[in-house]
PAVEX-415836 format. One line per field, with one value per residue (C-alpha): x, y, z; residue number from 0; residue in one letter. Coordinates in pm, whole numbers. Each point is the difference from the previous one (the first is absolute). Last residue first. Layout:
BEGIN
X	c(X,...)
Y	c(Y,...)
Z	c(Z,...)
pos	c(NUM,...)
code	c(A,...)
# end
This chain:
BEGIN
X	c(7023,-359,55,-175,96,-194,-100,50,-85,71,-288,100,-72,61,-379,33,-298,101,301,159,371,169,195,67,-78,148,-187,109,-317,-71,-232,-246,-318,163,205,-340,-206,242,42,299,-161,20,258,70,259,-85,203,-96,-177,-249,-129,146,-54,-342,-99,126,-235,-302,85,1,-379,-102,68,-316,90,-300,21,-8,374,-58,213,214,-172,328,159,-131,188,354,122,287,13,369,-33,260,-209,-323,-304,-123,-376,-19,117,-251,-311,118,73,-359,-55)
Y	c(28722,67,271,316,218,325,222,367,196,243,11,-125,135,-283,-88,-374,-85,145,127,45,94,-105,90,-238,-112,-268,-220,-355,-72,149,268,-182,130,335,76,-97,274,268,-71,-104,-190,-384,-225,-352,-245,-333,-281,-336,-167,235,172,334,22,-132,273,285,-155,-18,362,85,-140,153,329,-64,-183,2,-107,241,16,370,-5,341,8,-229,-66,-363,-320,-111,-258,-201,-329,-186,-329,-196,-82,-81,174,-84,-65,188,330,-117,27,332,116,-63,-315)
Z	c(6842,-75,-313,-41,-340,60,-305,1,-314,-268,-244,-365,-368,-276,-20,71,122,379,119,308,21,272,307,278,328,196,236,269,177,323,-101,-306,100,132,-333,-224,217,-44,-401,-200,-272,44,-129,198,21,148,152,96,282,41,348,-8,-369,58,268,-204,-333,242,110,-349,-45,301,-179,-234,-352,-223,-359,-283,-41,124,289,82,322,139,-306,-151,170,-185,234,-119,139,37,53,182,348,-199,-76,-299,78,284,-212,-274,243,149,-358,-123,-203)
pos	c(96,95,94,93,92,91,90,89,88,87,86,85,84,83,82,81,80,79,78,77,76,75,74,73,72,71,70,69,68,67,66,65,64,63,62,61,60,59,58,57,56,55,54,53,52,51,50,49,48,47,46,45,44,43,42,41,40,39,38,37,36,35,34,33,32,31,30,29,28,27,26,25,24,23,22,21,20,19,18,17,16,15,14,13,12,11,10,9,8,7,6,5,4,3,2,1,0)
code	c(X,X,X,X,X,X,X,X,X,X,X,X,X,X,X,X,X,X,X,X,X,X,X,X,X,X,X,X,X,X,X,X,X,X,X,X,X,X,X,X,X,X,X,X,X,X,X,X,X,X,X,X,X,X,X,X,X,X,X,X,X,X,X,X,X,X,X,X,X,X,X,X,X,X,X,X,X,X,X,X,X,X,X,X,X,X,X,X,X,X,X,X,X,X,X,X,X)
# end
């Protein structure tokens, strides 16, 4: 099921969801997933009845879909397959409370 399906599903006031969406233009997961698909994911964490943590890569667009929301940014390193050499980025950890 896709994650909006699965959210509904489980949704309850004591679960805690944890969002892990593909980096905004970063996807590559060979399915489609246009910037109205993160503003679906802002509305449901304003809407749920439980509590979600998000990661997302720190981009301009990602910071004004989910403005309100509670955000930190940190450092990371970002690699991919395993090769041992990482890219120094910044991910944001959203949270709806």
């Amino acid at each position: 099921m896709d994650w909006h399906e699965c959210l509904i599903k489980y949704d309850r006031d004591y679960t805690l969801h944890f969002m892990d969406p593909p980096y905004y233009e970063l996807e590559g997961y060979g399915i489609p997933f246009p910037i109205d698909e993160y503003r679906k994911i802002a509305e449901s964490m304003r809407a749920m009845k439980g509590s979600a943590i998000l990661t997302i890569n720190d981009h301009p667009e990602m910071k004004l879909v989910f403005k309100g929301f509670t955000t930190e940014t940190v450092e990371i390193d970002y690699t991919i397959g395993g090769s041992g050499t990482g890219k120094k980025r910044r991910e944001m950890i959203v949270r709806n409370w």
